[in-house]
N, C-alpha and C positions, 0 to 999 in steps of 0.2 A: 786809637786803641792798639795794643802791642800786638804784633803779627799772632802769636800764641792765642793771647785773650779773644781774638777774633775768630780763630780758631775753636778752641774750646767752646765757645758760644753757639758756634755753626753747628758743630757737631751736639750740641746738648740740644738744640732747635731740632735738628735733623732727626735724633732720636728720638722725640716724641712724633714724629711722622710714621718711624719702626714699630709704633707700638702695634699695629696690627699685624705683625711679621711672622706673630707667631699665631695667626688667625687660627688653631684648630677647635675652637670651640664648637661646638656644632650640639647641640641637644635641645630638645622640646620640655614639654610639660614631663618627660618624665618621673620616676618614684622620686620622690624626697630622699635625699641623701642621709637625712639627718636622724632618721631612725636606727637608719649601719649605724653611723657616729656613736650614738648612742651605745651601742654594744661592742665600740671600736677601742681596743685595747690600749692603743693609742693617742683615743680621746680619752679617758675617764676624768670623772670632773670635772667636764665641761658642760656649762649648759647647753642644751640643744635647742634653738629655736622650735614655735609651732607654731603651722598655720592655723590651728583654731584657735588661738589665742582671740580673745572678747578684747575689741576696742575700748579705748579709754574714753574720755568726755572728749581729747583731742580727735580721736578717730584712729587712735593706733592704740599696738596693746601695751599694759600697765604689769608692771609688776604686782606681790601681795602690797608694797606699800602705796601703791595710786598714783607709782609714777611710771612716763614711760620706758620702754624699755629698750635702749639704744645698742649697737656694737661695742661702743666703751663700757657700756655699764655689763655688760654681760660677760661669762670668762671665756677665755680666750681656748681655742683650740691649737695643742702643743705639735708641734712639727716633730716627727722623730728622727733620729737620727740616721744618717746612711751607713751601711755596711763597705762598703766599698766607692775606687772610682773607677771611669772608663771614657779615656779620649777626654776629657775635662768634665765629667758631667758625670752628677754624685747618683751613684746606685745602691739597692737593695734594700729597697722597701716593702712594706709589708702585705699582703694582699689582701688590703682592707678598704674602706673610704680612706680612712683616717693616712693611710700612707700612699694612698692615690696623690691627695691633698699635697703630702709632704714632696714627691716626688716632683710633681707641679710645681712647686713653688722653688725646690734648690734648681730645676731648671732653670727658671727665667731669671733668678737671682745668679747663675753661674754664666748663662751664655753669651755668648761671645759676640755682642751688638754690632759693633764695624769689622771684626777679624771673619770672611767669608771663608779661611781652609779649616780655621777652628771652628769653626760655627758647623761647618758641615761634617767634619769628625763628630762633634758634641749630639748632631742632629742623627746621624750612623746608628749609632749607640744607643740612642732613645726614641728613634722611630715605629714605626708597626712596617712591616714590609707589604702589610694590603695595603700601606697611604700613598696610592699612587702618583707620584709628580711633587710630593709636598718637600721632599728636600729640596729638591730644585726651586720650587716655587719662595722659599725662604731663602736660600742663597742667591736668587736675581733678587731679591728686596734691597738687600745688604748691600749690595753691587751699585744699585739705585741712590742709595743714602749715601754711600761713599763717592759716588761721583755727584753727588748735589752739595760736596761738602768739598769738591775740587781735590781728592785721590783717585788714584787709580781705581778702577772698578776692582782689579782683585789686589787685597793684601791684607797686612794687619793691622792693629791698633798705630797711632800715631803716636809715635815714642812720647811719652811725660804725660800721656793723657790715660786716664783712669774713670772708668764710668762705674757707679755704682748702684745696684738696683736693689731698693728692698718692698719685698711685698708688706703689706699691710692687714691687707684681711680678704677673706674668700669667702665667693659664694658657690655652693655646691649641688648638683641636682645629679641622680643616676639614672643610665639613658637606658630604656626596652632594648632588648637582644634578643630573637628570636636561638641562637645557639651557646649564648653565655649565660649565666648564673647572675641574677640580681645582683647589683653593686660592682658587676667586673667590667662594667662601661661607664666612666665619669665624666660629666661636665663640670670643669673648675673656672670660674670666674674671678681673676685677680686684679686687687684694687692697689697700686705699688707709685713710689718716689722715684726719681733719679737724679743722681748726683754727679757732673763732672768737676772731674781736681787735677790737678797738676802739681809738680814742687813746687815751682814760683808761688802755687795759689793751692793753697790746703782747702778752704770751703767753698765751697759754692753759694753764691750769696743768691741766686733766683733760681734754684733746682727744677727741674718737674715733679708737680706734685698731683696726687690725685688719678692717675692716669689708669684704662682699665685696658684689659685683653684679656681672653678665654681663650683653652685648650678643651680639646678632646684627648683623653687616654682609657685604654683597654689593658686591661692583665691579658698579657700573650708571653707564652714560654719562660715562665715565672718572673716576670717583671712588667712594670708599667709602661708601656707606650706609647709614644701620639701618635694618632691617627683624625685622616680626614677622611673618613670612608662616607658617602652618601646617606647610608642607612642613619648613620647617628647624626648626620651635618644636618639633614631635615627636620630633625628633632630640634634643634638651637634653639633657645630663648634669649629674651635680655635683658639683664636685672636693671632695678632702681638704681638711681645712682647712690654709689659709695659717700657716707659721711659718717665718722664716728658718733656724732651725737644725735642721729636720722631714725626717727621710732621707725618709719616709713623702711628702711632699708635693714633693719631689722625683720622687720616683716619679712621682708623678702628675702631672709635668712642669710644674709649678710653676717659672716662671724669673724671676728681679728684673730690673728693666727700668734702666736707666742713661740717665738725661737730655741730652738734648742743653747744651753747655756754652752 
């Protein structure tokens, strides 16, 4: 195999070992997200999952026409767009669920997987300053992946190699806060691909697919940020698994997310 191809390979192995890099998820049984959604300016016309939804004859729930009701078959919640950027990482979202969501997702689809000074700029910018240790704790990850892939612990991308993450669909729950206002503490569970390419090699013929990690984020100082703070890390759940055509993960309010065009 050509010194590159082997390469490449390492590093797209390696990256699915990062997926928990970005561990903030951290939340319990809290409020269903899906009621903010519901009146989130930036979902409109979206369906919103319910848990009381009446099982079908399979044992999940049915649509009015008696079939069941999957992530595909249901419509998608729209990402919106960011206002701005800072250090690589898309801001100014809205303080809703619905832009909780959105903020969640242009992070992990923007950051900087094997680059640990971009990554920790990117993480600057969109951290909480209570998530104590959690930059650092993500830049020793990156450190880790990169020297399991024979680079130096610190640097950047390895020139021609290009990784690309797209989220897929999320799952969303909002976490009790004894000093915040319902919905301004989010648990976001993402269900995402990854792709490495090169010039030599435009597709990737065995991506990672399927792969999942959770964030915490809190609106602090009018923007969303992650945080691992105790309080909400004890709350964590963990969903069904992701499958678009899964009534099962449905259920468990599982929704695809649709890209801003």
């Amino acid at each position: 195999m050509h010194t590159r191809d082997r390469s490449v390979r390492k590093a797209r192995l390696t990256l699915a070992g990062l997926a928990v890099l970005a561990a903030a998820g951290l939340i319990a049984g809290g409020v269903a997200a899906y009621s903010l959604l519901g009146n989130d300016d930036s979902a409109k016309g979206t369906a919103a999952p319910t848990a009381t939804a009446k099982p079908g004859p399979s044992g999940s729930g049915s649509d009015a026409g008696g079939q069941a009701m999957t992530p595909e078959r249901a419509k998608k919640v729209p990402l919106s767009v960011p206002t701005g950027q800072k250090d690589g990482v898309s801001t100014g979202f809205a303080h809703t669920v619905g832009g909780s969501i959105s903020a969640v997702v242009y992070f992990w689809e923007e950051y900087a997987w094997l680059d640990d000074q971009k990554a920790r700029q990117q993480l600057e910018a969109v951290t909480s300053p209570d998530a104590m240790g959690f930059i650092d704790q993500q830049i020793s990850e990156i450190r880790k992946g990169r020297e399991a892939i024979n680079l130096p612990p610190s640097g950047g991308t390895p020139a021609g190699l290009t990784v690309t993450t797209t989220v897929e669909a999320v799952r969303v729950r909002t976490l009790k806060s004894d000093d915040l206002p319902r919905g301004d503490v989010v648990h976001v569970w993402l269900s995402f691909d990854r792709y490495a390419t090169t010039p030599e090699k435009s597709t990737d013929d065995n991506p990672l697919m399927d792969e999942e990690t959770d964030f915490i984020v809190k609106w602090q100082d009018g923007a969303w940020k992650l945080t691992n703070e105790p309080k909400y890390w004890k709350q964590r759940t963990f969903p069904a698994a992701y499958f678009p055509d899964s009534p099962y993960a449905w259920r468990d309010m599982w929704v695809q997310v649709k890209h801003a065009d």
